[in-house]
Backbone as numpy.savetxt, mean C-alpha at the origin, in Angstrom:
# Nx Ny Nz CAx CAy CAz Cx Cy Cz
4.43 0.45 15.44 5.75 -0.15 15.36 6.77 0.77 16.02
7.86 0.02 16.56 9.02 0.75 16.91 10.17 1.41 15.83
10.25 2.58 16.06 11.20 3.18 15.03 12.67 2.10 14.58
12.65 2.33 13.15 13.51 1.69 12.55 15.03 2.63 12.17
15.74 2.82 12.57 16.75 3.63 12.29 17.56 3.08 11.13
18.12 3.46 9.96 18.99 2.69 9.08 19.47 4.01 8.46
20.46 3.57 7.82 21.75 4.08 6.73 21.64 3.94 5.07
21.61 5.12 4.69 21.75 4.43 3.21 22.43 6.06 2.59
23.89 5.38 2.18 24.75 6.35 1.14 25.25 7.56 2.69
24.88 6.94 3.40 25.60 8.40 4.76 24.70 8.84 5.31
23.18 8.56 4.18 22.04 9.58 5.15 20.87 8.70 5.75
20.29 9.45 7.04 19.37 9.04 8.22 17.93 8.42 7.45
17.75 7.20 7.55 16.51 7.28 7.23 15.71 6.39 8.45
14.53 6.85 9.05 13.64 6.42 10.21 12.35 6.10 9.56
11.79 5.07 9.57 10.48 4.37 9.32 9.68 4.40 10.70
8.87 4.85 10.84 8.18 5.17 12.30 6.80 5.14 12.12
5.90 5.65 13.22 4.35 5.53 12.84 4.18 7.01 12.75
3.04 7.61 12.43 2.42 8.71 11.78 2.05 9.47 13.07
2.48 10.32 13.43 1.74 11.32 14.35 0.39 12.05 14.39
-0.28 12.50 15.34 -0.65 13.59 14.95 -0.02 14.94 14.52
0.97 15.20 14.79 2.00 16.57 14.28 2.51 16.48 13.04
2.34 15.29 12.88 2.70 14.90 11.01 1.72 14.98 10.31
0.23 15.17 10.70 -0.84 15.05 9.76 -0.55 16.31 8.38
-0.28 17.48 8.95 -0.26 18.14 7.47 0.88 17.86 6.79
1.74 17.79 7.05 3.13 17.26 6.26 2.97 16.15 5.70
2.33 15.30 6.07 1.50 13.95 5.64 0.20 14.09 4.27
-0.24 15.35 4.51 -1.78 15.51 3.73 -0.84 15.79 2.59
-0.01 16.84 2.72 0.55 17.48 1.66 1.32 16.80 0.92
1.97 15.46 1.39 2.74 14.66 0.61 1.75 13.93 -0.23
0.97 13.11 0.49 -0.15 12.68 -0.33 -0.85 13.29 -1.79
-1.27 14.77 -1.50 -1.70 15.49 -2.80 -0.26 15.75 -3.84
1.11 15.66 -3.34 2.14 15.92 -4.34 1.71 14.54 -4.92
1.66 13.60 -4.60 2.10 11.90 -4.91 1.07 11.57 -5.67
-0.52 12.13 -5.44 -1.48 11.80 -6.07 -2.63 12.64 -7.03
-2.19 13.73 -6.48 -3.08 14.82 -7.32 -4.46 14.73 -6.96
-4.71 16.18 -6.94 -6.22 16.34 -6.18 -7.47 15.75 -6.23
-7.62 14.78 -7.21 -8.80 13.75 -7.27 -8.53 12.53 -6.71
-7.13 11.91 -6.46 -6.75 10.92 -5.74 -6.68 10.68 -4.31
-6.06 11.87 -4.24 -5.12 12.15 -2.68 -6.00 12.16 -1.59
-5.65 11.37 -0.50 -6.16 11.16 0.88 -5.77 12.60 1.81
-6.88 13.19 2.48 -7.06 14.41 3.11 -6.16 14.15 4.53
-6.29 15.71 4.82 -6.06 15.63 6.17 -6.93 14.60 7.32
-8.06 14.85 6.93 -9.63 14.61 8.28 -9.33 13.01 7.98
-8.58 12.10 6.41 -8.50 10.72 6.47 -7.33 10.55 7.53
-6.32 10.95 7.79 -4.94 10.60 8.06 -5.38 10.47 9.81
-6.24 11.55 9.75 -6.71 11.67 11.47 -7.60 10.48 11.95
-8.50 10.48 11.45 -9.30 8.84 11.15 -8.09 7.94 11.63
-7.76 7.83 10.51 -6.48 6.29 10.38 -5.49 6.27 11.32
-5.09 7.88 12.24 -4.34 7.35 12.96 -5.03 6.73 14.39
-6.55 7.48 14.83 -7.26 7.45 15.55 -7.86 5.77 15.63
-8.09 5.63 14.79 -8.14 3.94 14.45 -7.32 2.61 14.33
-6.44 3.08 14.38 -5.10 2.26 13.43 -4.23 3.08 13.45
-3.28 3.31 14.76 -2.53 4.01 14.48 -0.97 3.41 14.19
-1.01 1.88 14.57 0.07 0.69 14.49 0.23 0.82 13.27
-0.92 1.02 12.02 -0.64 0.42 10.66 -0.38 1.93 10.05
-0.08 2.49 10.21 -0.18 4.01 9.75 1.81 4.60 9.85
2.09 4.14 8.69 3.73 4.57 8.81 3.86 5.84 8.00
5.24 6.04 8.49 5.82 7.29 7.54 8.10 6.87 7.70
8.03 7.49 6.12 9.54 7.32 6.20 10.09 8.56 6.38
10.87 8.75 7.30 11.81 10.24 7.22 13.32 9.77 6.41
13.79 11.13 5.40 14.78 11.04 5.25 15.95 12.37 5.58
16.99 11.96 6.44 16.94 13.84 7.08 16.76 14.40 7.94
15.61 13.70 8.55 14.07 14.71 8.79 13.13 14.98 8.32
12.92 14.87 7.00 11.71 15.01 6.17 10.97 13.78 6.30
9.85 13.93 6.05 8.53 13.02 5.75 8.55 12.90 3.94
9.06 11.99 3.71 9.09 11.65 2.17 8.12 10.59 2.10
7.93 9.80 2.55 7.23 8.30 2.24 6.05 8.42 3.24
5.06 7.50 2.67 4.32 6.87 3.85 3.58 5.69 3.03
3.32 4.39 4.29 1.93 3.14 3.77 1.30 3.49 4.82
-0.24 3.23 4.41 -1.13 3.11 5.08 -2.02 1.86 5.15
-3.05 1.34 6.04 -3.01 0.02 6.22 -4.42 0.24 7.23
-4.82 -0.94 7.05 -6.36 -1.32 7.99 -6.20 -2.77 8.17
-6.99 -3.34 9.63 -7.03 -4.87 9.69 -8.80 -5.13 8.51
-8.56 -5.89 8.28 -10.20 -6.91 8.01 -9.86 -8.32 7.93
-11.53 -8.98 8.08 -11.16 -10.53 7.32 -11.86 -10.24 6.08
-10.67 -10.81 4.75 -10.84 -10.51 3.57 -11.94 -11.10 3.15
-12.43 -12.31 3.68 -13.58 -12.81 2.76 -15.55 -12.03 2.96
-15.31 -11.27 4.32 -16.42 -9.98 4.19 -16.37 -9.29 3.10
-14.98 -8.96 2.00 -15.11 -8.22 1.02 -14.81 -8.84 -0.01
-14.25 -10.39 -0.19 -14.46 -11.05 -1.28 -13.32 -10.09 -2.36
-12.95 -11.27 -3.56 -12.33 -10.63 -4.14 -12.34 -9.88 -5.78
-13.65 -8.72 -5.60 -14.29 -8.01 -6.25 -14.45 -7.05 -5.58
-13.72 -6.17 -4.92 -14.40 -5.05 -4.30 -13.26 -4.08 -5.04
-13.50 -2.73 -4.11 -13.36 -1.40 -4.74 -12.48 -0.82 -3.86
-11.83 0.03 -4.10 -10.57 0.63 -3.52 -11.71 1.51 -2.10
-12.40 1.72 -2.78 -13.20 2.92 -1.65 -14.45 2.02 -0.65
-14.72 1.30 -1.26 -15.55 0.27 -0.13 -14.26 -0.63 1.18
-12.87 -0.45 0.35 -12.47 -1.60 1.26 -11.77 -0.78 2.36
-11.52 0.74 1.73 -10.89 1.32 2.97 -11.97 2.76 3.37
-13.44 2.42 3.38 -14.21 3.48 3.69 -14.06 4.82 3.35
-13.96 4.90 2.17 -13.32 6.04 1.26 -12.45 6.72 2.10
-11.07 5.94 2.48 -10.41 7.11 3.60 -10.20 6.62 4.52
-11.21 6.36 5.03 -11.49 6.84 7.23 -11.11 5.71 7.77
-11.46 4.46 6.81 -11.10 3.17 7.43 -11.79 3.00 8.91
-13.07 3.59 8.55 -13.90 3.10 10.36 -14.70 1.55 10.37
-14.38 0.99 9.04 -14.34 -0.25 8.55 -13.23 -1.49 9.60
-12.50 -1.14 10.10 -11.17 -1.26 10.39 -11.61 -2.54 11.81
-10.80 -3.43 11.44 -11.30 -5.00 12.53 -10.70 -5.17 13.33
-9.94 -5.26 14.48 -9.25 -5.12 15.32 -8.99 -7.06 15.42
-10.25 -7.47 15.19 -10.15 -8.71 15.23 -9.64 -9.96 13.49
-9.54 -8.83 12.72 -9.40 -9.67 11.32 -8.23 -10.15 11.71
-8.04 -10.59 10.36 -6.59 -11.60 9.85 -5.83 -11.40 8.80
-6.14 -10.26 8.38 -5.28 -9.50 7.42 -5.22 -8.02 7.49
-4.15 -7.87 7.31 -3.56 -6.80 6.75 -3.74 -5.94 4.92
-4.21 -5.14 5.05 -4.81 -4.64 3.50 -4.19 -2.91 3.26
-3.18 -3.13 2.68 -2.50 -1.96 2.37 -3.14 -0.61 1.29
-3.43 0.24 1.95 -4.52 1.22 0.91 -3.62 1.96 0.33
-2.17 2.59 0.65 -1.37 3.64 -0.11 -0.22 3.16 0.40
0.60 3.45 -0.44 2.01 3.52 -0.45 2.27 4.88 -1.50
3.07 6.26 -0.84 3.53 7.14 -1.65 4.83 7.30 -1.27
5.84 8.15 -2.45 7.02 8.44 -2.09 7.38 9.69 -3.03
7.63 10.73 -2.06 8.12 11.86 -2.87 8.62 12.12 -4.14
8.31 13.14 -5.59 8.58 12.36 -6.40 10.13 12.80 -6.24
11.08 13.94 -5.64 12.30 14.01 -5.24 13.30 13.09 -5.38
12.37 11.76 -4.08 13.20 11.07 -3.82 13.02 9.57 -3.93
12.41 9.43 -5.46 12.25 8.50 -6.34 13.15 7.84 -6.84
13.78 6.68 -6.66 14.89 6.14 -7.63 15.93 6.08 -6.52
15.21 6.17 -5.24 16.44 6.17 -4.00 16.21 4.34 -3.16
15.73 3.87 -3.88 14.90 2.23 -3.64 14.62 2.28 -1.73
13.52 3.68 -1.32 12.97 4.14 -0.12 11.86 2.83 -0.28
10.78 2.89 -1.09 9.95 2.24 -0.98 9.91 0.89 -0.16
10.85 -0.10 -0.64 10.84 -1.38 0.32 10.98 -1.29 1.82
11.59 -0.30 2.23 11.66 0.28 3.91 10.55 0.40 4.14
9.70 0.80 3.27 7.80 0.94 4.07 7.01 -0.38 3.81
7.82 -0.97 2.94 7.09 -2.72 2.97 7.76 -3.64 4.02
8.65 -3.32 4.28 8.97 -4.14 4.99 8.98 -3.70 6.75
8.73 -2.46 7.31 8.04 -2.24 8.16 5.72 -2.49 8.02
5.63 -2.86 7.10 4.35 -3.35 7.20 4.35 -4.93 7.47
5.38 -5.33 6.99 5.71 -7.24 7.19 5.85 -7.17 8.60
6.76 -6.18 9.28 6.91 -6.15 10.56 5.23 -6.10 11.29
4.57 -4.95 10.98 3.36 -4.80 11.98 2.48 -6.20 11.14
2.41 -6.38 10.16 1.83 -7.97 9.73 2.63 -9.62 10.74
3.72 -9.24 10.83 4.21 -10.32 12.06 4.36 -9.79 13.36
3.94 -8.85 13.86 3.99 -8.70 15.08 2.58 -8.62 15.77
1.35 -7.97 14.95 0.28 -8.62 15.51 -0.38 -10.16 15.04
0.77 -10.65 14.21 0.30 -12.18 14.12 -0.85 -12.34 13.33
-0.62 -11.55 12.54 -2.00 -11.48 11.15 -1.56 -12.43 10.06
-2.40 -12.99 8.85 -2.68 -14.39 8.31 -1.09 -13.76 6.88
-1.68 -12.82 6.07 -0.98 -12.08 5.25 -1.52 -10.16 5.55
-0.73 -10.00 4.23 -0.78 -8.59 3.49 -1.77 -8.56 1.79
-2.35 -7.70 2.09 -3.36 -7.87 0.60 -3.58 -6.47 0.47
-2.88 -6.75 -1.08 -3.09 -4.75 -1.57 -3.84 -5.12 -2.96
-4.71 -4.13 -3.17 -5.18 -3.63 -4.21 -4.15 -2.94 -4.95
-3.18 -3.21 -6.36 -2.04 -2.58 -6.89 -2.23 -2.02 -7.97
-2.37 -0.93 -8.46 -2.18 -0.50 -9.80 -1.49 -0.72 -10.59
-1.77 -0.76 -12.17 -1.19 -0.87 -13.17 -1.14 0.05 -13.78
0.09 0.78 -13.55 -0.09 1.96 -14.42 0.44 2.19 -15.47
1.41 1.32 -15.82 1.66 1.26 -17.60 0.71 0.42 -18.15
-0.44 0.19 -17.72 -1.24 -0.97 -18.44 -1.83 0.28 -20.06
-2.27 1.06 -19.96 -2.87 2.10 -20.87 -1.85 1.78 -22.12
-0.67 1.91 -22.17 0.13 1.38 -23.23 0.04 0.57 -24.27
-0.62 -0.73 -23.31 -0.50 -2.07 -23.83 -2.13 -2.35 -24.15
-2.94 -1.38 -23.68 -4.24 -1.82 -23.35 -5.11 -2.30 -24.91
-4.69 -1.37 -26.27 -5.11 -1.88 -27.36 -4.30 -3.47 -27.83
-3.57 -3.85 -27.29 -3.10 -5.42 -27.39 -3.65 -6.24 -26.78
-3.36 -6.40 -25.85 -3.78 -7.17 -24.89 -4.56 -7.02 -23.44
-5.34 -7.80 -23.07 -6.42 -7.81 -21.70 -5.19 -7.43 -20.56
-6.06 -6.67 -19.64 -5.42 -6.69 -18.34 -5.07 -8.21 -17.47
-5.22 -9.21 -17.93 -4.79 -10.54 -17.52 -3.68 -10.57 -17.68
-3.60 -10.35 -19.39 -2.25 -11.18 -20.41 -1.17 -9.65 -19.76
-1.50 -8.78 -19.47 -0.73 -7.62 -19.33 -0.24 -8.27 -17.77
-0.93 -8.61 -17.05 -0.12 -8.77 -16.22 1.14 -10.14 -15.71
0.53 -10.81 -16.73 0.95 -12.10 -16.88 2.62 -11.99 -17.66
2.69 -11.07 -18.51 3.57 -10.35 -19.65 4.65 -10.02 -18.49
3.77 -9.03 -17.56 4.20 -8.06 -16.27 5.55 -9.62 -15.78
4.22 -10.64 -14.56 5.21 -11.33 -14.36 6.27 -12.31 -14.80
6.34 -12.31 -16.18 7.38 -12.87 -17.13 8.82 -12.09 -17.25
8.31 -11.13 -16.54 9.69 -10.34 -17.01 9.37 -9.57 -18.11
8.55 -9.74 -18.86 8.70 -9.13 -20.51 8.52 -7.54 -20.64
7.53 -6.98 -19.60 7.18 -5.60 -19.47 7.31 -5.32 -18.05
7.58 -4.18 -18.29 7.87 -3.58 -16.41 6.32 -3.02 -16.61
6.02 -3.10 -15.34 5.26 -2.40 -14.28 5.76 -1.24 -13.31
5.77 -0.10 -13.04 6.54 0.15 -11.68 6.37 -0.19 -10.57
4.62 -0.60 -10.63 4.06 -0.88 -9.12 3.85 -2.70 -9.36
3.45 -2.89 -10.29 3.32 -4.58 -10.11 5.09 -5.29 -10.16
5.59 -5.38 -10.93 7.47 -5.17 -10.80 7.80 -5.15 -9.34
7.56 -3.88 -8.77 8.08 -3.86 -7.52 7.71 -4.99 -6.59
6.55 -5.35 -6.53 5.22 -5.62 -5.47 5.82 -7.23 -5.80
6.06 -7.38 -7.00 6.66 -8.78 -6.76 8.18 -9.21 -6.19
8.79 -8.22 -6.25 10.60 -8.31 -5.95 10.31 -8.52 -4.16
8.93 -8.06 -4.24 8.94 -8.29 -3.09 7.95 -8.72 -1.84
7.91 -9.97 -2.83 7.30 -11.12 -2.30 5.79 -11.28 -2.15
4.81 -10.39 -3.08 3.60 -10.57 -3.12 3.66 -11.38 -4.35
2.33 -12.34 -4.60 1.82 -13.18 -5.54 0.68 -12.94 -6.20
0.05 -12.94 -7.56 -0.90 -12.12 -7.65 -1.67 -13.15 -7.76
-3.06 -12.93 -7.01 -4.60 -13.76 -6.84 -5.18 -13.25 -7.90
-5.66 -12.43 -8.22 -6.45 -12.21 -9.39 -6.61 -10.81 -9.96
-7.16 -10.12 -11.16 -7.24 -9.01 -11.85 -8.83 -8.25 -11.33
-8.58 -6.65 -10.58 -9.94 -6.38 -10.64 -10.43 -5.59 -11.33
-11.37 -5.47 -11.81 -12.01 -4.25 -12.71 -12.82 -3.03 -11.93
-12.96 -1.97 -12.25 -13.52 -1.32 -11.54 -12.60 -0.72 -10.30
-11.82 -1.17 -10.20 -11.18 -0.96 -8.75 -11.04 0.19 -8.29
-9.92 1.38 -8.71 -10.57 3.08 -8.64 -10.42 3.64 -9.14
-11.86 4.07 -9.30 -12.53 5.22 -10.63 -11.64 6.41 -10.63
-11.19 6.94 -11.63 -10.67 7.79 -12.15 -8.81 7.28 -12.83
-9.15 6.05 -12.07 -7.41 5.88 -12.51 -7.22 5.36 -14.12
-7.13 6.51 -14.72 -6.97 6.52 -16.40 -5.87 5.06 -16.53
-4.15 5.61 -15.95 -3.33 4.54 -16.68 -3.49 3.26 -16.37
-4.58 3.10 -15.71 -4.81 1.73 -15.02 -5.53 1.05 -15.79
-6.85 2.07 -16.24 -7.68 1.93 -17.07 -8.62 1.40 -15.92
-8.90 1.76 -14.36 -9.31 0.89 -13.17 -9.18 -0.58 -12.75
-8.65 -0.70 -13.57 -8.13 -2.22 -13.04 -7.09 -2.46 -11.84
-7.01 -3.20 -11.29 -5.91 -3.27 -10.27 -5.69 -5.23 -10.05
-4.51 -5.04 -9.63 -4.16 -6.53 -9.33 -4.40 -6.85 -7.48
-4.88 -8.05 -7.27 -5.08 -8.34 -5.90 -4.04 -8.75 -5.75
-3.08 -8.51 -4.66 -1.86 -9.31 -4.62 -1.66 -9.83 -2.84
-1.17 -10.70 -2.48 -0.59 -11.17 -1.20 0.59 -11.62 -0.83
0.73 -11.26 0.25 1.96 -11.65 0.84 1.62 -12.27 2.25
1.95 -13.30 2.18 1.87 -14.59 2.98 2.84 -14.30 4.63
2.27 -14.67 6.00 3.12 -14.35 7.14 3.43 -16.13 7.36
4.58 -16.36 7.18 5.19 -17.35 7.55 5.12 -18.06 8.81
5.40 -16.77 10.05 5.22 -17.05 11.69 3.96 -17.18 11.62
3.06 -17.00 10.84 1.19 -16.43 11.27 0.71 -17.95 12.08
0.95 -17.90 13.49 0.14 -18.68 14.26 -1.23 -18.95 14.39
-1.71 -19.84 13.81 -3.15 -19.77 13.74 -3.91 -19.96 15.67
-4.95 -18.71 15.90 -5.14 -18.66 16.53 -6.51 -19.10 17.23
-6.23 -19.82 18.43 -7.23 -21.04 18.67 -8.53 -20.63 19.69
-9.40 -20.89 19.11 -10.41 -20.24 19.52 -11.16 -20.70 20.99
């Protein structure tokens, strides 16, 4: 994508694609955002840009690298909707990655925890809507965590939790958001990735639909 220049409160913020000169400033944000059993490496970021380097953003604020989404093409129904955070983006490397699919499948979204509560995040969704309508792909499909689900988890199923979620009745931070902005949720997965305690591994499939998406004629 082409750099996005915008304003917010006086200061510079640029949504752009991921360099190679950004890879460690990139690795290192990742392990602040996710902690060392989560966090995507250096040798992934190089992969993903080497592969996909269109879907591979970062937000500057400043100058700093605070934010980044990351992203792979597939056609979703090779992975059906039961798969695993690490089968769908090749733990990482994304050499999985379709040049020819029809979707867009968002593997990370992080944001400094600094500069949390600065509403940065939608600037990296909505430069992914951009590279989702500009190569003319079907939607966007993320695997989303629930991470206040652990709370609620002796009450109620991860269904009714998320169902609660889209009522308004309980926030989510990541399901909440993901709907303000314009994803719909398809269904609840189990298993999705191992180690994520507040999730309890569950994750929500969610989509976001391309309006322009020209179906393309074979």
């Amino acid at each position: 994508m082409s750099q996005v220049h915008l304003k917010k409160n006086g200061q510079e913020i640029v949504v752009r694609n991921i360099l190679k000169e950004d890879l460690a400033e990139v690795a290192a944000l990742s392990l602040m955002c996710f902690g060392p059993d989560m966090a995507l490496k250096y040798e992934h970021f190089e992969s993903q840009i080497e592969l996909f380097p269109e879907g591979q953003i970062c937000l500057e604020y400043n100058g700093k690298i605070v934010g980044t989404a990351l992203s792979l093409i597939v056609n979703f129904e090779d992975y059906g909707d039961s798969h695993s955070y690490f089968e769908i983006c090749d733990l990482g490397f994304i050499r999985n990655h379709n040049p020819n699919g029809r979707n867009l499948y968002g593997i990370e979204v992080g944001i400094h925890e600094d500069y949390r509560g600065l509403r940065l995040a939608h600037h990296l969704y909505d430069g992914r809507r951009k590279i989702c309508e500009k190569l003319n792909l079907e939607s966007i499909l993320v695997g989303g965590r629930i991470p206040n689900y652990y709370k609620y988890a002796e009450q109620m199923s991860a269904d009714e939790y998320a169902l609660e979620v889209m009522k308004g009745k309980i926030y989510d931070p990541v399901l909440t958001f993901q709907m303000k902005n314009g994803f719909i949720l398809n269904k609840i997965m189990p298993g999705y990735l191992p180690g994520d305690v507040e999730s309890l591994e569950y994750a929500t499939l969610l989509e976001w639909k391309n309006m322009v998406y020209k179906l393309k004629l074979v």
